[in-house]
C-alpha positions in Angstrom: 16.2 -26.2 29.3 18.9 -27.7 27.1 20.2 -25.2 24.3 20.1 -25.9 20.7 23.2 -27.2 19.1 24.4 -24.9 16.5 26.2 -26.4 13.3 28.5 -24.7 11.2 28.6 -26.4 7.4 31.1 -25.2 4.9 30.5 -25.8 1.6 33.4 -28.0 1.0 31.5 -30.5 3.7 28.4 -30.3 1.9 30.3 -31.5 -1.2 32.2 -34.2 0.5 29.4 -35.8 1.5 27.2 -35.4 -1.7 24.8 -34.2 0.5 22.3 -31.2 -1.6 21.1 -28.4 1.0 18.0 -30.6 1.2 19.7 -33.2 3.1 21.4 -31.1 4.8 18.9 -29.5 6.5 16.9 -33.1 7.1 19.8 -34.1 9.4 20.3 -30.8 11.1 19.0 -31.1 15.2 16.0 -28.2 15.7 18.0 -25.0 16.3 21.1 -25.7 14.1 22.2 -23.0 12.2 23.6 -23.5 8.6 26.5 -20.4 7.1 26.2 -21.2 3.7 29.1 -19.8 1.6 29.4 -18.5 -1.8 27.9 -20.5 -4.5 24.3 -22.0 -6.3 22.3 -24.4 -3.7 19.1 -26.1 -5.5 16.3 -24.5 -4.3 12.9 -26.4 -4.2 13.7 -26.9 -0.3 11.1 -27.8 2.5 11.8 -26.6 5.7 10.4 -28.7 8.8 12.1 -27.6 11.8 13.3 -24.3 13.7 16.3 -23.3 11.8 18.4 -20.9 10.9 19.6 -20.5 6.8 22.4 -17.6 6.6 23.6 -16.8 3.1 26.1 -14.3 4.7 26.2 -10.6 2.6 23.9 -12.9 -0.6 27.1 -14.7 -1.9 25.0 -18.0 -1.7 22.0 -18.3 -4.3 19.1 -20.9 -3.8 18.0 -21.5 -7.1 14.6 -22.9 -8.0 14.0 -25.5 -11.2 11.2 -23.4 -12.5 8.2 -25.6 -10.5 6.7 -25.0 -7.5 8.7 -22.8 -4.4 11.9 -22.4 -4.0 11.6 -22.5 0.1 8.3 -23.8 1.9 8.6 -23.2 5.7 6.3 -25.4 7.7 7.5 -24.8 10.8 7.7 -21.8 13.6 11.5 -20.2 14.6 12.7 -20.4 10.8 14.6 -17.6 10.1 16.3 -17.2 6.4 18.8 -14.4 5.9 21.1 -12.7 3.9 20.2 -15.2 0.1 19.5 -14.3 -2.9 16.3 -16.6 -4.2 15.3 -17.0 -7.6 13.5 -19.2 -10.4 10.3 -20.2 -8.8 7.5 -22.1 -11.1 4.7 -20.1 -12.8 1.2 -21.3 -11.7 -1.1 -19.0 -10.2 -3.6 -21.6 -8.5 -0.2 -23.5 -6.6 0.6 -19.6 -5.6 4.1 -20.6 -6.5 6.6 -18.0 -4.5 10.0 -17.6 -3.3 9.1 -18.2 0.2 5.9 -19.7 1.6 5.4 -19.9 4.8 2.6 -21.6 6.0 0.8 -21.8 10.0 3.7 -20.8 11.6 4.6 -18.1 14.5 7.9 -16.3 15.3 9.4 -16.8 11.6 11.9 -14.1 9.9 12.8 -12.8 6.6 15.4 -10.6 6.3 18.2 -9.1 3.7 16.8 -11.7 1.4 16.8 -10.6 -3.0 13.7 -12.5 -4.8 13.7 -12.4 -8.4 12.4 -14.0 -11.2 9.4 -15.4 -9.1 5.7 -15.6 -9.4 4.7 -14.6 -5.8 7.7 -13.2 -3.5 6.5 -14.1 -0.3 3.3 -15.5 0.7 2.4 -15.9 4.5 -0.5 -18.0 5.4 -1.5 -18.4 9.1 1.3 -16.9 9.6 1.8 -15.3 13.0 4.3 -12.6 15.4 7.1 -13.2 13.0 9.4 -10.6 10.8 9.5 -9.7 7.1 11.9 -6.8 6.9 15.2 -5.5 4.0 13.8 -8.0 1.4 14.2 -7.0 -2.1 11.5 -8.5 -4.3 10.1 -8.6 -7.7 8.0 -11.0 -9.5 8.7 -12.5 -13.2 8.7 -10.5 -16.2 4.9 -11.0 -17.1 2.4 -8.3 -17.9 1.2 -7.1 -14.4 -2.0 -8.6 -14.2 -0.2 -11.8 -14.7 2.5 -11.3 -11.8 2.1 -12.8 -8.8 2.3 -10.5 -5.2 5.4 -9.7 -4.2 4.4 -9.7 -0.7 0.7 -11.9 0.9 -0.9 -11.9 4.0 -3.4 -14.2 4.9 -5.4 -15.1 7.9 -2.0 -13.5 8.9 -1.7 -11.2 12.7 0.9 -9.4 14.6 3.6 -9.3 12.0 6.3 -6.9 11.2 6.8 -5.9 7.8 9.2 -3.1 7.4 12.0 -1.7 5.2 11.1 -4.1 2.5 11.1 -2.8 -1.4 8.9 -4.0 -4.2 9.4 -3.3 -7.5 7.7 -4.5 -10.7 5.5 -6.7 -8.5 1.8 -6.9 -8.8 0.5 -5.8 -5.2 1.1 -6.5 -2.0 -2.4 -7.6 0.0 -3.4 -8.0 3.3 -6.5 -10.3 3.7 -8.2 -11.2 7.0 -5.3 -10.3 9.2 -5.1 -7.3 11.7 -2.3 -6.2 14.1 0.1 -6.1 11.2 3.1 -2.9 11.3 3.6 -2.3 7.4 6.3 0.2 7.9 9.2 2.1 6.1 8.4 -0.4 2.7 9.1 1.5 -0.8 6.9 0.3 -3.9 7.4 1.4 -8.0 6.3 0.1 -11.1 3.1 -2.4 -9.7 -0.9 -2.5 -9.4 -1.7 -2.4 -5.6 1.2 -0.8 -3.8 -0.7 -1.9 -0.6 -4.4 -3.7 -1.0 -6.3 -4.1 2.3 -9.5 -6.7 2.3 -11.5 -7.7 5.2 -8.8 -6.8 7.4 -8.7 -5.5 11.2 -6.7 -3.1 13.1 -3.6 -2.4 11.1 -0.3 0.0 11.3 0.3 1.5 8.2 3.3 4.2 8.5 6.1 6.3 6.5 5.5 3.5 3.3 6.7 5.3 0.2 5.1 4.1 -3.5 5.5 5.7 -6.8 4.2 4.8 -10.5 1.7 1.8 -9.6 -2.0 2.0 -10.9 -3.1 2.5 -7.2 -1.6 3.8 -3.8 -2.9 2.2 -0.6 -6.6 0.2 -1.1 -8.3 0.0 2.2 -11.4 -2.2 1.5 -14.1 -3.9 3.7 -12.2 -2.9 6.7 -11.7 -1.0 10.3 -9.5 0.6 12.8 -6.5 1.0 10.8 -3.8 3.7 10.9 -2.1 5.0 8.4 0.4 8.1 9.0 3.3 9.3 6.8 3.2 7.8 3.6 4.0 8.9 0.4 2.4 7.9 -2.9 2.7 9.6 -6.2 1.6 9.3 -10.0 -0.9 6.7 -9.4 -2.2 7.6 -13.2 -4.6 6.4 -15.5 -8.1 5.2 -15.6 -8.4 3.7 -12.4 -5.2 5.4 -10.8 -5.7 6.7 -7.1 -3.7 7.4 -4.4 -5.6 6.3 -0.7 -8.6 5.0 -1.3 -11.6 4.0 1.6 -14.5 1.6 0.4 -16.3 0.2 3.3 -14.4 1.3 6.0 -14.8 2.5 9.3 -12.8 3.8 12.0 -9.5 4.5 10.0 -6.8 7.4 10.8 -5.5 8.9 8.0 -2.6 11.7 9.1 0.2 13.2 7.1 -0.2 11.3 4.2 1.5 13.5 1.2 -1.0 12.1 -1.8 0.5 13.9 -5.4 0.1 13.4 -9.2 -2.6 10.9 -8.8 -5.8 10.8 -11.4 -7.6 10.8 -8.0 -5.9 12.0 -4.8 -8.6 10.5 -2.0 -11.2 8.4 -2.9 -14.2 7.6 -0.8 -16.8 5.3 -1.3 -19.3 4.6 1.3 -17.2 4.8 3.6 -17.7 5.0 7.0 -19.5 1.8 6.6 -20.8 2.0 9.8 -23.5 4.9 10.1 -22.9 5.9 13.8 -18.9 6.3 13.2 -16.6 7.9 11.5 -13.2 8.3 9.6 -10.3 11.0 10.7 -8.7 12.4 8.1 -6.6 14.9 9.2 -3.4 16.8 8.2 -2.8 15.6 4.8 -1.3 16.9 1.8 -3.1 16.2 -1.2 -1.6 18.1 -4.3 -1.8 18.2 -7.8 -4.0 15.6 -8.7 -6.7 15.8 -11.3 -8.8 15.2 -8.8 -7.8 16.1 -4.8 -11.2 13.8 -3.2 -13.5 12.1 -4.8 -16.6 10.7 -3.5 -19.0 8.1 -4.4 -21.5 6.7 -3.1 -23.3 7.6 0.1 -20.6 8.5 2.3 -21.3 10.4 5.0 -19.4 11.8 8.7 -15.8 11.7 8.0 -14.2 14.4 9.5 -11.7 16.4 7.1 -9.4 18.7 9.1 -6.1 20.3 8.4 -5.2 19.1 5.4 -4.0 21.1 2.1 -5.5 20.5 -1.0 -3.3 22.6 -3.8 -3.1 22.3 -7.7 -5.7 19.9 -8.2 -7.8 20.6 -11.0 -11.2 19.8 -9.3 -11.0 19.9 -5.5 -13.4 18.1 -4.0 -15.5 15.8 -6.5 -18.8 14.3 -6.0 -20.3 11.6 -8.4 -23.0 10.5 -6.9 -26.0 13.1 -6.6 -28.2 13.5 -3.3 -25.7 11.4 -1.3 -25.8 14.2 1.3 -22.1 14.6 0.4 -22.0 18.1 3.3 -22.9 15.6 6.1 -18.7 15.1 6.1 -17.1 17.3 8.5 -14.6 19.9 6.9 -12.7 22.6 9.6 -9.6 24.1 9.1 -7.9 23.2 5.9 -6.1 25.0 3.4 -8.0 25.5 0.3 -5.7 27.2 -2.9 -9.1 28.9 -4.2 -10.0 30.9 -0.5 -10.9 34.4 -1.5 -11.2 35.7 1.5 -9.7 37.9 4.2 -7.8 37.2 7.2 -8.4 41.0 8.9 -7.1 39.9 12.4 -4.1 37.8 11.4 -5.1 35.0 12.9 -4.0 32.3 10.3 -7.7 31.5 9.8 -10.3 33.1 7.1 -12.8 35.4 8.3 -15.1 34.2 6.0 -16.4 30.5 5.5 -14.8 28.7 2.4 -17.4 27.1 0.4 -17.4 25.1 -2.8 -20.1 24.5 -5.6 -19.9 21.6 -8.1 -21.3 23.0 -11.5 -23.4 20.4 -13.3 -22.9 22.2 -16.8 -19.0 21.0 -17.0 -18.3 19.9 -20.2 -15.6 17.8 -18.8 -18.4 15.8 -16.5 -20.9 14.9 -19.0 -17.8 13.6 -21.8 -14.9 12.1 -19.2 -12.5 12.5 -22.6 -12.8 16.4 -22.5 -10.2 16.1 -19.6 -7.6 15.6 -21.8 -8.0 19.1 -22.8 -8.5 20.3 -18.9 -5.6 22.4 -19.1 -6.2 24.4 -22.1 -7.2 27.3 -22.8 -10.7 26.9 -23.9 -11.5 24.5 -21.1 -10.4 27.0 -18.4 -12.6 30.1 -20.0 -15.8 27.6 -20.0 -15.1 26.9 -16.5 -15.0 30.8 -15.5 -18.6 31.0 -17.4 -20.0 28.4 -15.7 -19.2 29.9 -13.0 -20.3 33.5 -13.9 -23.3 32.6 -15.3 -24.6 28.8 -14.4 -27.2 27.3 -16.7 -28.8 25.5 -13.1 -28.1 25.7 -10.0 -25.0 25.0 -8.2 -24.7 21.8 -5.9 -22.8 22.7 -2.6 -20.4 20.1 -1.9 -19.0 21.4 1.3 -18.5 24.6 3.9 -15.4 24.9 6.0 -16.5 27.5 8.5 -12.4 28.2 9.2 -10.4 27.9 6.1 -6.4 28.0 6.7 -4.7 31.4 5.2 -1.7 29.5 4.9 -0.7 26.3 3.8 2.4 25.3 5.7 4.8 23.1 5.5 4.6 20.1 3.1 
C-alpha cells in the first residue's frame, strides 16, 4: 500500500502564497501533516480528509470569528494536537463548539486549550478514537447557559482520559457504551459527568470538586466506576454518585465527601431480578451519606465506610421496603458494640432506625441549624423517648470495628 505523503508548511509559506489554513488544508493529499508555527490561524476550518494539525507546545492559536465552530472534522484519522482554540459562536441549538467531530472513527484530540467556547468538544457518531490532556472551559455565561465542555453521542469505544474541565457546564454521555472516561479532573460546573441511556461504560480514578453534582448515572446499565473522587457537591440539588434507573453498575472505591447527599438512589436497580455492587467506598461527611428514593430494592452495600455524615442512611419514600438492600460488612461511626474476639468484626448486628418525629424532616430549612446545639439534644430525645415507632432502615449482621484506610 502506498504511504501517505507528509508535508511540512512553515508559516512564512503559508504567507507567501496568501493561502489562510483553510486552503491549506483543501490542497493537502490524505495523510499530510501540517507543523504550524507560532502565531493566530482563522479558525472557522472544516476538515475533510485524514490529517494531521500540530500546533507544536500551543504557540499557534486557531481563532474563531465568534459564529459557528472553530474546527468541524468530517472525516476519520484526524488528529489535532498541541493548539490553543478559542472564540467559537454562541448558539445553543447549532451546538457551536471548539471541535465537532461528526461520524467519524479513529480521530484524536490531544494537548489541545479551549477557551472562550460554547461547547468544548462535541463528538457525534463518533467512534474508537482519542480525547485525552485537553484543557477546556466554556464562555463566561451563568452555568446553565454554558455549553458542555466535553459530548458524547451515539458515541462507542472511545478514550477519554487526562482531560480537565473547568467552569464548563457538564460533560454527558448519551446513547454510547464502551467509553474509558479516565484520569479527567472537573471544578466549578453542573454535571461533572452525566450518564443517559448509556451502556457498558469505564468510569475510573476521575477527580471533581465544587460542581452542583458528581457523577449522574441515569437510565442506564453495566457500568463501572472505581476510584474517583468527588467533593462539595453543595446545595439544593448537590450530590455526589447518584443511580436512577440503573442496573448492573460497580461502584468500588469511590471516596464521596462534603456533598449535601453522598449516594443517591432512586429506583435503582431498574431491573427487579438484578442488582447493583456497591462496595468499598468511602462516603464521609456529607449531610446526608445515602439517600434513597423511591422503590429501590437488592443492591448490595458491602465494605464501605460511612463517617461524619449527619444522617447515615436516609429514606424518603415510606414502605419502599428500603431493608430488601443488602448491607454486610461496613464501617458504621455510630456501632456500639463489642468486638470480644478481636476479629475486626462486631459481635452484635448494627442496626439503624429512621425517627419520623425529626424536626429537621418535616421543615427541610431546620437543617441549617443541624449542627447546633438544640438540634442535636432533640435528636438524643427522639431517640430516648420516640413519639411513634421507629422505621428500620437497615441491619448489617457484621459491622466493621475499624474503618481503615481512606
Amino acid at each position: 500500500m502506498k504511504r501517505l505523503s507528509m508535508i511540512f508548511l512553515s508559516l512564512f509559506s503559508i504567507l507567501a502564497a496568501n493561502n489562510p489554513l483553510q486552503e491549506a488544508i483543501d490542497k493537502a493529499p490524505s495523510g499530510a501533516r501540517l507543523d504550524l508555527p507560532a502565531g493566530v490561524y482563522k479558525g472557522n476550518i472544516v476538515i475533510n480528509k485524514p490529517i494531521i494539525l500540530d500546533g507544536k507546545n500551543q504557540k499557534a492559536i486557531i481563532e474563531g470569528d465568534g459564529n459557528g465552530t472553530v474546527i468541524r472534522i468530517n472525516s476519520s484519522f484526524v488528529t489535532v494536537t498541541n493548539v490553543i482554540i478559542r472564540h467559537s459562536g454562541a448558539e445553543h441549538e447549532r451546538v457551536d463548539a471548539g471541535i465537532a467531530i461528526k461520524k467519524s472513527q479513529h480521530c484524536t484530540v490531544t494537548h489541545t486549550r479551549i477557551e472562550d467556547c460554547l461547547f468544548g468538544i462535541d463528538l457525534q457518531q463518533v467512534d474508537e478514537s482519542n480525547i485525552s490532556d485537553n484543557w477546556i472551559s466554556s464562555k463566561p455565561f451563568e452555568l446553565g447557559l454554558r455549553g458542555d465542555g466535553v459530548r458524547l453521542w451515539y458515541s462507542n469505544d472511545n478514550w477519554l482520559t487526562h482531560n480537565t474541565l473547568i467552569r464548563s457546564r457538564d460533560f454527558v454521555v448519551w446513547y454510547s457504551h464502551g467509553n474509558h472516561i479516565d484520569h479527567n479532573y472537573g471544578e466549578w460546573g453542573r454535571y461533572s459527568l452525566h450518564f443517559m441511556y448509556t451502556g457498558k461504560n469505564y468510569v475510573n480514578y476521575n477527580v471533581y470538586k465544587h460542581n452542583t453534582v458528581g457523577i449522574f448515572f441515569m437510565y442506564s446499565r453495566d457500568t463501572i466506576a472505581i476510584g474517583n473522587v468527588i467533593e462539595n457537591s453543595m446545595g439544593t440539588t448537590g450530590l455526589g454518585i447518584g443511580l436512577k434507573d440503573a442496573t448492573n453498575f460497580t461502584l468500588r472505591d469511590n471516596k464521596i465527601l462534603y456533598c449535601a447527599r453522598g449516594l443517591f438512589i432512586d429506583r435503582s436497580p431498574f431491573q427487579p431480578d438484578e442488582t447493583n455492587r456497591i462496595t468499598h467506598n468511602a462516603i464521609l461527611y456529607n449531610s446526608e451519606g445515602v439517600h434513597f428514593h423511591s422503590l429501590s430494592l437488592h443492591n448490595i452495600l458491602k465494605g464501605n465506610i460511612l463517617k461524619g455524615n449527619m444522617e447515615t442512611v436516609v429514606n424518603d419514600s415510606y414502605n419502599t421496603k428500603v431493608t430488601e438492600n443488602s448491607w454486610d460488612g461496613n464501617y458504621w461511626e455510630s456501632y456500639e458494640g463489642f468486638d470480644k474476639n478481636h476479629d475486626g468484626v462486631g459481635d452484635t448486628p448494627y442496626s439503624l432506625h429512621s425517627y419520623a418525629d425529626k424536626v429537621w424532616m418535616l421543615n427541610p430549612n431546620v437543617k441549617f441549624f443541624y449542627g447546633s446545639p438544640i438540634i442535636s439534644i432533640l435528636n438524643f430525645l427522639a431517640k430516648l423517648a420516640p413519639l411513634s415507632e421507629p422505621v428500620r432502615l437497615l441491619t448489617d449482621n457484621h459491622p466493621k470495628m475499624m474503618e481503615g484506610k481512606i
